[in-house]
mmCIF file of the N, C-alpha and C atoms, coordinates in Angstrom:
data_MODEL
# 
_entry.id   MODEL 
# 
loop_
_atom_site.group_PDB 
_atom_site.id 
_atom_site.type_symbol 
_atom_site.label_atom_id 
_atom_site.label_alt_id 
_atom_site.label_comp_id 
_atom_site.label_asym_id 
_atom_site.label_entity_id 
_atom_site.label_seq_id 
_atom_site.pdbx_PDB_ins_code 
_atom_site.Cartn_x 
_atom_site.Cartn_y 
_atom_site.Cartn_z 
_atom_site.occupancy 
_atom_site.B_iso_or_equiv 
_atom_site.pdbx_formal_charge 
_atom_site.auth_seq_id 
_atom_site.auth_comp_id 
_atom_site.auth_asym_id 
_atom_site.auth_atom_id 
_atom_site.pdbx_PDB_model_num 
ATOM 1   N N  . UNK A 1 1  ? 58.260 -10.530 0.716  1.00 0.00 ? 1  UNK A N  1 
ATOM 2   C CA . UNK A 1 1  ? 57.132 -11.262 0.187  1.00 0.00 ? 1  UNK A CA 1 
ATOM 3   C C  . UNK A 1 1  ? 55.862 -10.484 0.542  1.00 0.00 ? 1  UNK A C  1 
ATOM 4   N N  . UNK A 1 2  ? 55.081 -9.760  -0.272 1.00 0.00 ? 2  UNK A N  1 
ATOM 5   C CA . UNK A 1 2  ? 53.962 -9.401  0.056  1.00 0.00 ? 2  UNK A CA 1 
ATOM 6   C C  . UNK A 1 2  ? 52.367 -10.132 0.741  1.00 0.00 ? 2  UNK A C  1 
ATOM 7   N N  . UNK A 1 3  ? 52.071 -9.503  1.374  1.00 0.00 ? 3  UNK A N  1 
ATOM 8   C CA . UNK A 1 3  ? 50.978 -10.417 2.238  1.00 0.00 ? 3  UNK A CA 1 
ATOM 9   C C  . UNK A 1 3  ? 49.761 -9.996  1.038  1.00 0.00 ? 3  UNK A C  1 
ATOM 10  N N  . UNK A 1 4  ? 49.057 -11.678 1.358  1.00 0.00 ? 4  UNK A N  1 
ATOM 11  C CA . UNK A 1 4  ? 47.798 -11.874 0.562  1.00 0.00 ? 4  UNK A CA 1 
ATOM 12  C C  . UNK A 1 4  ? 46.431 -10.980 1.280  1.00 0.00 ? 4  UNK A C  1 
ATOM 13  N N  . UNK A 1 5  ? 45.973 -10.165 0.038  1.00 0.00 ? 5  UNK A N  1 
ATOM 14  C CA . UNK A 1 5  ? 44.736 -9.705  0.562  1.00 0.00 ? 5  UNK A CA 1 
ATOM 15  C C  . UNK A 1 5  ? 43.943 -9.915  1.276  1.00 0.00 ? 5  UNK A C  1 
ATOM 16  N N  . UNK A 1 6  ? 43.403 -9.053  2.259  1.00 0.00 ? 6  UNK A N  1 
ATOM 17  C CA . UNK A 1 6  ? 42.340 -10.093 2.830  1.00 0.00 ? 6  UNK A CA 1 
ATOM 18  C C  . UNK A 1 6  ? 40.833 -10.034 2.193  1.00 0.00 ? 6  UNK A C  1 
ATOM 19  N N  . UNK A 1 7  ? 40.683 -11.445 2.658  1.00 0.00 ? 7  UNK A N  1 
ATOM 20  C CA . UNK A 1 7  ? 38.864 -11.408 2.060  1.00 0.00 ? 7  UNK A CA 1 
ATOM 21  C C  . UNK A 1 7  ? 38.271 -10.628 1.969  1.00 0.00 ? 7  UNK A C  1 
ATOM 22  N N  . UNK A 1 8  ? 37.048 -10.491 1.028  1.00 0.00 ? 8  UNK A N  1 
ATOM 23  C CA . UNK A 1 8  ? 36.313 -9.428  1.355  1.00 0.00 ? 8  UNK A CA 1 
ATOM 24  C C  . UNK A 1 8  ? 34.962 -9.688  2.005  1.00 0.00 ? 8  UNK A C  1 
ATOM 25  N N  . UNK A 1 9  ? 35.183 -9.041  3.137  1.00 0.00 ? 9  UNK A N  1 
ATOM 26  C CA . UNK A 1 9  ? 33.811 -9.455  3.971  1.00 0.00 ? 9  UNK A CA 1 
ATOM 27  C C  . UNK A 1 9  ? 32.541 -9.449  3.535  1.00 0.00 ? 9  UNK A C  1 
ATOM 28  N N  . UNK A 1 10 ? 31.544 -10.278 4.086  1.00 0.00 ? 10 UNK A N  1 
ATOM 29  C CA . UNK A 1 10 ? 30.228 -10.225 3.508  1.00 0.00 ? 10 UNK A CA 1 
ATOM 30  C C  . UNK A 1 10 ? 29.444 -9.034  3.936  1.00 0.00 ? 10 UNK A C  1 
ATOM 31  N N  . UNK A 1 11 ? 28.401 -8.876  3.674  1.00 0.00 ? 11 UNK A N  1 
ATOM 32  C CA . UNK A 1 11 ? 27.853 -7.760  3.762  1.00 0.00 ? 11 UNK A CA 1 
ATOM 33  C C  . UNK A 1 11 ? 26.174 -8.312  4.618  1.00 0.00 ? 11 UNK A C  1 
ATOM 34  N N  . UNK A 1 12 ? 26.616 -7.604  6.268  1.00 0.00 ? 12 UNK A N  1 
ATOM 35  C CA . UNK A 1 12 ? 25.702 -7.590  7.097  1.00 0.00 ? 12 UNK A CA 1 
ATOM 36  C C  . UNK A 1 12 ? 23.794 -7.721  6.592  1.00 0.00 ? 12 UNK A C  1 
ATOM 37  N N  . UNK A 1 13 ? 23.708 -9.408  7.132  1.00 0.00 ? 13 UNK A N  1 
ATOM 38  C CA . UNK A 1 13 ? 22.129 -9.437  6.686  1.00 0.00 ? 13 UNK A CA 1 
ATOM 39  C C  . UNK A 1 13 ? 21.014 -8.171  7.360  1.00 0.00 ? 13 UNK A C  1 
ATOM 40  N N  . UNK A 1 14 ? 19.723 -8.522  6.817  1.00 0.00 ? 14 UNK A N  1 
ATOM 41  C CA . UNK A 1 14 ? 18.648 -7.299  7.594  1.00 0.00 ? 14 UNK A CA 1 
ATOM 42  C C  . UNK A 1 14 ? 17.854 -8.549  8.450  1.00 0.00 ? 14 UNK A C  1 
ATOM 43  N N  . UNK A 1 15 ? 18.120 -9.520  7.851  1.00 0.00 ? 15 UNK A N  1 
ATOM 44  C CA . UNK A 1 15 ? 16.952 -10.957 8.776  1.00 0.00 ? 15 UNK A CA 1 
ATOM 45  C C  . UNK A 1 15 ? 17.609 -10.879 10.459 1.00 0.00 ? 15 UNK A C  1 
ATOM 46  N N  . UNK A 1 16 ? 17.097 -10.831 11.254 1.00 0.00 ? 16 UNK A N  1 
ATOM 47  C CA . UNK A 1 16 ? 17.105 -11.616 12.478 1.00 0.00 ? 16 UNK A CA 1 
ATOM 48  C C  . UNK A 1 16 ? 17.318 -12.973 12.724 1.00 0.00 ? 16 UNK A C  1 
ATOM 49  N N  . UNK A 1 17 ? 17.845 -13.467 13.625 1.00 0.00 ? 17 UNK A N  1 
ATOM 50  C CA . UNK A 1 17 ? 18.289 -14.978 13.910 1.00 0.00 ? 17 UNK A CA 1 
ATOM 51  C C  . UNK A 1 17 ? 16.701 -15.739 14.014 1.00 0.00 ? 17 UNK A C  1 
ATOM 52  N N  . UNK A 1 18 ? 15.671 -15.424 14.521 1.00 0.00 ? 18 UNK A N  1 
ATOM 53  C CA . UNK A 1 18 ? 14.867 -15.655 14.401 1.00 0.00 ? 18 UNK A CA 1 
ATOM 54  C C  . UNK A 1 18 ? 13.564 -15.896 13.117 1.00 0.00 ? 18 UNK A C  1 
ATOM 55  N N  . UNK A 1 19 ? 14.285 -15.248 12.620 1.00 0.00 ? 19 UNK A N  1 
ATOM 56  C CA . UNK A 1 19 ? 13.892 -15.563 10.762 1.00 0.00 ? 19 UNK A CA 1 
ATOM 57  C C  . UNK A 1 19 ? 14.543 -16.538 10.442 1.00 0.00 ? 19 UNK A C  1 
ATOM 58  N N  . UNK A 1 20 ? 15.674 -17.085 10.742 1.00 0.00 ? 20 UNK A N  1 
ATOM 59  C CA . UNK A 1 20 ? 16.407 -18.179 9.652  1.00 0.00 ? 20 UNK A CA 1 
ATOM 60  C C  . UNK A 1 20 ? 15.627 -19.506 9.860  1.00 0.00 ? 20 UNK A C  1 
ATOM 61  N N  . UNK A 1 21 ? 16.082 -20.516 8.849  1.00 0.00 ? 21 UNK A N  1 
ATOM 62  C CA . UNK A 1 21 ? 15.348 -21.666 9.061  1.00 0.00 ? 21 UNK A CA 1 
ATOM 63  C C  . UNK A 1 21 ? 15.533 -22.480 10.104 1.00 0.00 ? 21 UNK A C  1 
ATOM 64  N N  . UNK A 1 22 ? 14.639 -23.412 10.814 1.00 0.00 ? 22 UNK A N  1 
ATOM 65  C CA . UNK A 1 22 ? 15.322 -24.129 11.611 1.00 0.00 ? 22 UNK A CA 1 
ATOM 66  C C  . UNK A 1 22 ? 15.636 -23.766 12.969 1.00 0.00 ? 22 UNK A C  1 
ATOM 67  N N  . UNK A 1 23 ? 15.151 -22.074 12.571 1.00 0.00 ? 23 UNK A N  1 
ATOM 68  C CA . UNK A 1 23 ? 15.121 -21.505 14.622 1.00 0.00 ? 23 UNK A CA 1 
ATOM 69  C C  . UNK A 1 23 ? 13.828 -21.852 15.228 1.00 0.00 ? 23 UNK A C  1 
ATOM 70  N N  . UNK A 1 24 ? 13.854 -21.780 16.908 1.00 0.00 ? 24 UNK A N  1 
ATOM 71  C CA . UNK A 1 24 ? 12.882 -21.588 17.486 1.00 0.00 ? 24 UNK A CA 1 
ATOM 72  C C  . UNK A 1 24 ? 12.188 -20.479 17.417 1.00 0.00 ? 24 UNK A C  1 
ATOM 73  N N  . UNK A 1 25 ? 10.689 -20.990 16.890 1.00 0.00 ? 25 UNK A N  1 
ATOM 74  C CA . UNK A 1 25 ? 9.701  -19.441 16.997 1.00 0.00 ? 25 UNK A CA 1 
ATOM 75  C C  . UNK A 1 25 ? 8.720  -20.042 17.954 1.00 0.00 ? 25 UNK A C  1 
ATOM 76  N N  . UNK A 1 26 ? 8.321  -19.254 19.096 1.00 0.00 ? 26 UNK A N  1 
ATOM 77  C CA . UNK A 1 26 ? 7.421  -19.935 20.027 1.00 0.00 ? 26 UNK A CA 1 
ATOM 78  C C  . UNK A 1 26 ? 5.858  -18.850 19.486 1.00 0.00 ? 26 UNK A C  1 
ATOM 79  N N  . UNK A 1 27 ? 4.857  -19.251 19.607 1.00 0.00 ? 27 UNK A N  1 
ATOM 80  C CA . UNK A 1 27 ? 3.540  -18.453 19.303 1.00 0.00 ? 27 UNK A CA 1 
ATOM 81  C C  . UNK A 1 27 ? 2.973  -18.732 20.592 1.00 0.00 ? 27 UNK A C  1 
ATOM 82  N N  . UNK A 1 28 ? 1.637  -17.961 20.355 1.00 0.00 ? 28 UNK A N  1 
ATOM 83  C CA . UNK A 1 28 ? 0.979  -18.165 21.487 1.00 0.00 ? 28 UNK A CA 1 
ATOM 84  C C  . UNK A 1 28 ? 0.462  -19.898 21.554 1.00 0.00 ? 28 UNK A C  1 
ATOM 85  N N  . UNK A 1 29 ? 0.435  -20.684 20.659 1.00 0.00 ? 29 UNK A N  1 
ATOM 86  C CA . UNK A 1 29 ? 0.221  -21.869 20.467 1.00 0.00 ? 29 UNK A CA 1 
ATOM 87  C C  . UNK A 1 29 ? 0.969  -22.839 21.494 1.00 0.00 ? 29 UNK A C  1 
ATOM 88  N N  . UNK A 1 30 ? 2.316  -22.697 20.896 1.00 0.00 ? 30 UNK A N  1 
ATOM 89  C CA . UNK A 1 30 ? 3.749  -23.384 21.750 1.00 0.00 ? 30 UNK A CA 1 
ATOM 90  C C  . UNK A 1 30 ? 3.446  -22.739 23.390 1.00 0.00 ? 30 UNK A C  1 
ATOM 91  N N  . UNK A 1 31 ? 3.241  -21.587 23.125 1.00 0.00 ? 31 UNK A N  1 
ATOM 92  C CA . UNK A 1 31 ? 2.807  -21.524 24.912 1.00 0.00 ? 31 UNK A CA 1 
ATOM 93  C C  . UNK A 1 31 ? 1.729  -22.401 25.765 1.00 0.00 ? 31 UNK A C  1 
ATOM 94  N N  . UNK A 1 32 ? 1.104  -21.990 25.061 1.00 0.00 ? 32 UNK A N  1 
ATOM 95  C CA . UNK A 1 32 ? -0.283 -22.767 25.556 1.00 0.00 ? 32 UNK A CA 1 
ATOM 96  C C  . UNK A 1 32 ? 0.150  -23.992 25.840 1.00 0.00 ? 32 UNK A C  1 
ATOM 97  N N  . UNK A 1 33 ? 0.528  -24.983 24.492 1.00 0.00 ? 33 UNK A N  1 
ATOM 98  C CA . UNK A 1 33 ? 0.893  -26.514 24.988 1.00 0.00 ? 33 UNK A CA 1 
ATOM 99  C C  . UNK A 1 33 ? 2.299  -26.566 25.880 1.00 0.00 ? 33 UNK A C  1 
ATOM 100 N N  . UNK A 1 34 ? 3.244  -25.665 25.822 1.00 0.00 ? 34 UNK A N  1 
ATOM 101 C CA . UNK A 1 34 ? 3.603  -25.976 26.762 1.00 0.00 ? 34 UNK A CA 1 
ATOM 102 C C  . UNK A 1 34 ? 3.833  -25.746 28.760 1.00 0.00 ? 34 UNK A C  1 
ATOM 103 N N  . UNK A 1 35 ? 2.491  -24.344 29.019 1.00 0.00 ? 35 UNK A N  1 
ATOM 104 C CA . UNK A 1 35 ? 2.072  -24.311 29.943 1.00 0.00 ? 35 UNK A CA 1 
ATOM 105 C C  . UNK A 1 35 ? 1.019  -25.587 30.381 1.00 0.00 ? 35 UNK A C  1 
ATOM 106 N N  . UNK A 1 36 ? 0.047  -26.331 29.518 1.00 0.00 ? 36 UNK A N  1 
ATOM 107 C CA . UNK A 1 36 ? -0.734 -27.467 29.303 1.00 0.00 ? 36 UNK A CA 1 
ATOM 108 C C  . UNK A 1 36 ? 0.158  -28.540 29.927 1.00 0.00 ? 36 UNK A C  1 
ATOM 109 N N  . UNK A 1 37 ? 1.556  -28.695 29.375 1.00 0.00 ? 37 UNK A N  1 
ATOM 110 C CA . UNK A 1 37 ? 2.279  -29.713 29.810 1.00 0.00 ? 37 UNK A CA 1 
ATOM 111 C C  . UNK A 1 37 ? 2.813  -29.478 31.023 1.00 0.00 ? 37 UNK A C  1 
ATOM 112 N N  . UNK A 1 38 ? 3.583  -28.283 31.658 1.00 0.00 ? 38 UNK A N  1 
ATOM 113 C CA . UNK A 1 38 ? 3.414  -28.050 32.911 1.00 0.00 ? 38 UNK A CA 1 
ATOM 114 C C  . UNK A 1 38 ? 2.537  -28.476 33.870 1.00 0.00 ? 38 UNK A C  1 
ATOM 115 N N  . UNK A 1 39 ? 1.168  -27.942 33.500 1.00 0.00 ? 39 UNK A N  1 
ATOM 116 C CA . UNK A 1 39 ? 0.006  -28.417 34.758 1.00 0.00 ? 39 UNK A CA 1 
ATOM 117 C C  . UNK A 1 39 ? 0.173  -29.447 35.218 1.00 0.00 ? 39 UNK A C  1 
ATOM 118 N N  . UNK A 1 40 ? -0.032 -30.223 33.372 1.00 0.00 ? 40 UNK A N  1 
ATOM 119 C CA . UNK A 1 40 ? -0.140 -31.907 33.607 1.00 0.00 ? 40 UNK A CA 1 
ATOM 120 C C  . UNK A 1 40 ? 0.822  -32.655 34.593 1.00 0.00 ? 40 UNK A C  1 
ATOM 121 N N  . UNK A 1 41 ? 2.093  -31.893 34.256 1.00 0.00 ? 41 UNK A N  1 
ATOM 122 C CA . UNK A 1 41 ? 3.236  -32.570 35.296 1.00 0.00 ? 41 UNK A CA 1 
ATOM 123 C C  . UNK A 1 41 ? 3.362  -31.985 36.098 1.00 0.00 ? 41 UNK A C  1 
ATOM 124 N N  . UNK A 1 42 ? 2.520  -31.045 36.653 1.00 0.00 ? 42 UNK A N  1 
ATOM 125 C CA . UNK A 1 42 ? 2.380  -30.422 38.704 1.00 0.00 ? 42 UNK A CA 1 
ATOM 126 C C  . UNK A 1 42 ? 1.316  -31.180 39.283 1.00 0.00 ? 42 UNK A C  1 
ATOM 127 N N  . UNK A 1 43 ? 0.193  -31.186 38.554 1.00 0.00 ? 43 UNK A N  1 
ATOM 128 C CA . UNK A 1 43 ? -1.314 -32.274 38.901 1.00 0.00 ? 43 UNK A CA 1 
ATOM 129 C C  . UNK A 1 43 ? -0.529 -33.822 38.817 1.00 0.00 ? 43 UNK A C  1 
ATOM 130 N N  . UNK A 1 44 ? 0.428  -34.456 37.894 1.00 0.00 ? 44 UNK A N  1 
ATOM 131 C CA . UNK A 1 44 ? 0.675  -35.767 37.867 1.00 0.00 ? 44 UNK A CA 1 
ATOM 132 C C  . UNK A 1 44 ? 1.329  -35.980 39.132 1.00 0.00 ? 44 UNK A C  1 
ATOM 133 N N  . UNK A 1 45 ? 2.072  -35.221 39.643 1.00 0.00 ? 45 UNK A N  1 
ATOM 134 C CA . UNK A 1 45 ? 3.629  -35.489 40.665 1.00 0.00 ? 45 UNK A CA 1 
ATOM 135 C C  . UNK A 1 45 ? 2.183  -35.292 42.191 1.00 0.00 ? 45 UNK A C  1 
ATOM 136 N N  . UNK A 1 46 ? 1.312  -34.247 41.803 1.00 0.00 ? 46 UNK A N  1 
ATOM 137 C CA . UNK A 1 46 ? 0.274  -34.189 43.409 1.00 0.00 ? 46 UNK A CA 1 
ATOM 138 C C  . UNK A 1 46 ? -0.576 -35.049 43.604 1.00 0.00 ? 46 UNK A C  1 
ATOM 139 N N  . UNK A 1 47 ? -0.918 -35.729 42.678 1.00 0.00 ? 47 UNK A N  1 
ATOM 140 C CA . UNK A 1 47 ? -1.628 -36.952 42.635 1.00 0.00 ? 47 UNK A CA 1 
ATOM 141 C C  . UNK A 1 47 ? -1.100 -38.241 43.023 1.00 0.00 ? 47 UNK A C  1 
ATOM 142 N N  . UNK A 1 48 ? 0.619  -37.985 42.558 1.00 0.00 ? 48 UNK A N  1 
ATOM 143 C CA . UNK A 1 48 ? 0.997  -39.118 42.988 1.00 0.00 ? 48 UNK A CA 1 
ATOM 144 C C  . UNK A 1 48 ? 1.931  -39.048 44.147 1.00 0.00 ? 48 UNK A C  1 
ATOM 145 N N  . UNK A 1 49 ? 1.998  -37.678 44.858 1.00 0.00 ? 49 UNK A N  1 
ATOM 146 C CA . UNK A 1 49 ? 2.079  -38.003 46.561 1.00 0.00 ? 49 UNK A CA 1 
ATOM 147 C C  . UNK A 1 49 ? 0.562  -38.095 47.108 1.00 0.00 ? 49 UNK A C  1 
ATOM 148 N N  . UNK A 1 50 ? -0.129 -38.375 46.849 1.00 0.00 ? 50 UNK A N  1 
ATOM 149 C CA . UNK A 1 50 ? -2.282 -38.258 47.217 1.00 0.00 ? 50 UNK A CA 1 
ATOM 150 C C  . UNK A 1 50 ? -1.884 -40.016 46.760 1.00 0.00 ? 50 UNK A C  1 
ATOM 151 N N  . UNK A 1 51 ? -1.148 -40.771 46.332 1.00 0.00 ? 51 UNK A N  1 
ATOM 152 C CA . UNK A 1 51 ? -1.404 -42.024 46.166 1.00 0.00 ? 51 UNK A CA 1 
ATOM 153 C C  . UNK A 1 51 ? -2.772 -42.650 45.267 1.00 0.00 ? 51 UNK A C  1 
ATOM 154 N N  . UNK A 1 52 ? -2.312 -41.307 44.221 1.00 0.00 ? 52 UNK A N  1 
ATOM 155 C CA . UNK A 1 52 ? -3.689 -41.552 43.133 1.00 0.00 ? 52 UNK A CA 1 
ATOM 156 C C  . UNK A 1 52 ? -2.574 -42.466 42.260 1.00 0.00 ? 52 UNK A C  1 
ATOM 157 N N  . UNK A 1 53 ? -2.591 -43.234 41.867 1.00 0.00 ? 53 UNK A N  1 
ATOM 158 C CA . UNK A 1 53 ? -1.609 -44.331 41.029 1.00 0.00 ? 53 UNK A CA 1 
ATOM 159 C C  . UNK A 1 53 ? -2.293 -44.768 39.862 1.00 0.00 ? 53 UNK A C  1 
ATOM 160 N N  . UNK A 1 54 ? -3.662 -44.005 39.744 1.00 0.00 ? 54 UNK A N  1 
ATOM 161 C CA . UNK A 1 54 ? -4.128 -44.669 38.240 1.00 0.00 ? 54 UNK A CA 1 
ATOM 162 C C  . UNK A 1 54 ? -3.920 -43.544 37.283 1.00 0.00 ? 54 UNK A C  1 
ATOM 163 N N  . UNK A 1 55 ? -4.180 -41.766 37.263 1.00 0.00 ? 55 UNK A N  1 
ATOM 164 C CA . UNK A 1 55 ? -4.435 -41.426 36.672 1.00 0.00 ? 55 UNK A CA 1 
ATOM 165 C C  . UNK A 1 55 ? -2.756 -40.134 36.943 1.00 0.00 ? 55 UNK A C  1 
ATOM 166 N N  . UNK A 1 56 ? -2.428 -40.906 37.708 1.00 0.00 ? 56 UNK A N  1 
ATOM 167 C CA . UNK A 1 56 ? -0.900 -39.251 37.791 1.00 0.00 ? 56 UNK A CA 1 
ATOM 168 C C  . UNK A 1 56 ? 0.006  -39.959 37.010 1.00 0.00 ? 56 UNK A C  1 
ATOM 169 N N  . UNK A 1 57 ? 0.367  -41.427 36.409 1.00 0.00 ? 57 UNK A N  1 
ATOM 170 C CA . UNK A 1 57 ? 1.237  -41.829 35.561 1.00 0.00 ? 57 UNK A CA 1 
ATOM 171 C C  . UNK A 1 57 ? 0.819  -41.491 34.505 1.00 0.00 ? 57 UNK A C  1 
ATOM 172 N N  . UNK A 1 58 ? -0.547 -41.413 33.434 1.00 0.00 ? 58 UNK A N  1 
ATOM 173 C CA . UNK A 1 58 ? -1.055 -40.853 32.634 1.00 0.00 ? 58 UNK A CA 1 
ATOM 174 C C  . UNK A 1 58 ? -0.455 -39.176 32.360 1.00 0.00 ? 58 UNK A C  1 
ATOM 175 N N  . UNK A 1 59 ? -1.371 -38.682 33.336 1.00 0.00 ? 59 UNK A N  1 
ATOM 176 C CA . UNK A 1 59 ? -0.585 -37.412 33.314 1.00 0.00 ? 59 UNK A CA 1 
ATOM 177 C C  . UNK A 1 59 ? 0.949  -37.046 33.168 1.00 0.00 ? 59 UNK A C  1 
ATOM 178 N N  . UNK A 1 60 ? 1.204  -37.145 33.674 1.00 0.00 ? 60 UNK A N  1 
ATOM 179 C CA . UNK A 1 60 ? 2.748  -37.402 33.301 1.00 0.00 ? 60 UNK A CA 1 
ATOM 180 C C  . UNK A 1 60 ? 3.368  -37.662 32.352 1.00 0.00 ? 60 UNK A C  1 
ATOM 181 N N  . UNK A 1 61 ? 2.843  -38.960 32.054 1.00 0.00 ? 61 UNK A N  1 
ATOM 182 C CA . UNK A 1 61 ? 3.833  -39.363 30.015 1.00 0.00 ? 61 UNK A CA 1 
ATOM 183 C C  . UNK A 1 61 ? 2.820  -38.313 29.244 1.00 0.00 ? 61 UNK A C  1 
ATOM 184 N N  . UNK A 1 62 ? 1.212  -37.912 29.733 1.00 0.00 ? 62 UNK A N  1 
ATOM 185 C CA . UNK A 1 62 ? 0.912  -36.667 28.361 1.00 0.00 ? 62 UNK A CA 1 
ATOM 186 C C  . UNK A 1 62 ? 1.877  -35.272 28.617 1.00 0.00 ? 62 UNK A C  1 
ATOM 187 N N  . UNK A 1 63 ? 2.537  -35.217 30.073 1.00 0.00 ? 63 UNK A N  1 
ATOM 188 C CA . UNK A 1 63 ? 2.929  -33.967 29.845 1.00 0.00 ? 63 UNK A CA 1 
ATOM 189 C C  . UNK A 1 63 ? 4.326  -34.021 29.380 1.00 0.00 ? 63 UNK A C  1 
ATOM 190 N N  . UNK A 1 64 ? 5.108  -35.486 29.765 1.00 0.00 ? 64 UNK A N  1 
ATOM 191 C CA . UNK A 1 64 ? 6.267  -35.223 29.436 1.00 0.00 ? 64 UNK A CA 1 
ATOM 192 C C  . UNK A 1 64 ? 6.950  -36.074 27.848 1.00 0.00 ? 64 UNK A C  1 
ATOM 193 N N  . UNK A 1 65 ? 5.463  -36.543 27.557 1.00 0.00 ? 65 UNK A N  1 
ATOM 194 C CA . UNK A 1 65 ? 6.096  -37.177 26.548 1.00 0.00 ? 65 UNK A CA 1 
ATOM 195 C C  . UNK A 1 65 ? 5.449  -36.552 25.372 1.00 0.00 ? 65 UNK A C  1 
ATOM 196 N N  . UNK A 1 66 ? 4.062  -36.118 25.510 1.00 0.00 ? 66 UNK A N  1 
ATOM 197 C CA . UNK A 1 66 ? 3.340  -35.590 24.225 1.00 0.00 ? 66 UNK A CA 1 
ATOM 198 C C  . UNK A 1 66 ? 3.282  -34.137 24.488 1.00 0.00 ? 66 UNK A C  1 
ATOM 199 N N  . UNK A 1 67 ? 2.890  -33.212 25.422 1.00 0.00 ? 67 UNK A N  1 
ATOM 200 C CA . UNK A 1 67 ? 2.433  -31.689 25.481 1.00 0.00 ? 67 UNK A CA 1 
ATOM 201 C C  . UNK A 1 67 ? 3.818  -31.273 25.629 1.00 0.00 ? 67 UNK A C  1 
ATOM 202 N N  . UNK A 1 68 ? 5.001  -31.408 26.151 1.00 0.00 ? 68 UNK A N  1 
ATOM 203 C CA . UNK A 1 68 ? 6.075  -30.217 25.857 1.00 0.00 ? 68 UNK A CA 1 
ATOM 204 C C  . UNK A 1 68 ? 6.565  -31.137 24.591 1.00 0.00 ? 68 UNK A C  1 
ATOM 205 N N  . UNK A 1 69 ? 7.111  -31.808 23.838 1.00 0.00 ? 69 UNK A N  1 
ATOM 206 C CA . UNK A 1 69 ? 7.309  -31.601 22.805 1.00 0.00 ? 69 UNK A CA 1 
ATOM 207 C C  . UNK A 1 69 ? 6.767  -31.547 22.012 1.00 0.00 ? 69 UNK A C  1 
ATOM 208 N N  . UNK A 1 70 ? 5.432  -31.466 21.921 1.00 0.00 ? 70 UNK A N  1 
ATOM 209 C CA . UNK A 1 70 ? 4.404  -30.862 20.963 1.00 0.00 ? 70 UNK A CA 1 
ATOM 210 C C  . UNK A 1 70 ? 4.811  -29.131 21.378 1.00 0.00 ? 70 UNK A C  1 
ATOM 211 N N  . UNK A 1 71 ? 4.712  -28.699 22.195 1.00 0.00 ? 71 UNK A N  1 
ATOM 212 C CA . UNK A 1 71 ? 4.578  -27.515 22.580 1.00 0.00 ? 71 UNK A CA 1 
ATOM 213 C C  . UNK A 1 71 ? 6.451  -26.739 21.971 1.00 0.00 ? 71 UNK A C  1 
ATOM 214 N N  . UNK A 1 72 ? 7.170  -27.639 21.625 1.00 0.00 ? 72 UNK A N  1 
ATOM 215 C CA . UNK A 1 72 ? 8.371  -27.021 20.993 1.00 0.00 ? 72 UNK A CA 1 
ATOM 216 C C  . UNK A 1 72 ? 8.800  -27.641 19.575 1.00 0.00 ? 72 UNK A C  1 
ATOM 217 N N  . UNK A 1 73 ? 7.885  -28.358 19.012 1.00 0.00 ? 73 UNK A N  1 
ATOM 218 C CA . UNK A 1 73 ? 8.179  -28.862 17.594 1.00 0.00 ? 73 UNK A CA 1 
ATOM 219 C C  . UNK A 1 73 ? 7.031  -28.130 16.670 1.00 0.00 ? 73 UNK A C  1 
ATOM 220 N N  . UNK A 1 74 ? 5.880  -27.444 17.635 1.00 0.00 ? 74 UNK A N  1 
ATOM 221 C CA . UNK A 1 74 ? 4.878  -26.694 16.488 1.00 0.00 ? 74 UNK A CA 1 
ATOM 222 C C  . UNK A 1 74 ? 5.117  -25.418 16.505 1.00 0.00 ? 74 UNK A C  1 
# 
């Protein structure tokens, strides 16, 4: 019984994984907000061993809820 041909392979793209849709591209933008969100959540956590309790919970949900995923969805 003769064996079935094999496929014929596709032919190697020139794009980078980073070109396709739907990848992560970080800019200097995404850096920024997400070094921004860092601070916020090193200043939130020192504030709140300093027993600052009004303004380090703030900090905190902006860094962990709005500046890093702003900083990886733009």
């Amino acid at each position: 019984m003769p064996r079935p041909a094999p496929a014929p392979s596709r032919a190697p793209t020139t794009s980078s994984p980073a070109d396709a849709e739907g990848s992560l591209r970080f800019t200097p933008k995404n850096l920024a907000l997400l070094g921004a969100g860092l601070v916020a959540i090193i200043v939130g956590y020192m504030l709140l061993g300093a027993a600052e309790h009004t303004i380090a919970p703030l900090l905190l949900v902006l860094g962990y809820a709005v500046l890093i995923p702003l900083g990886i969805i733009l």
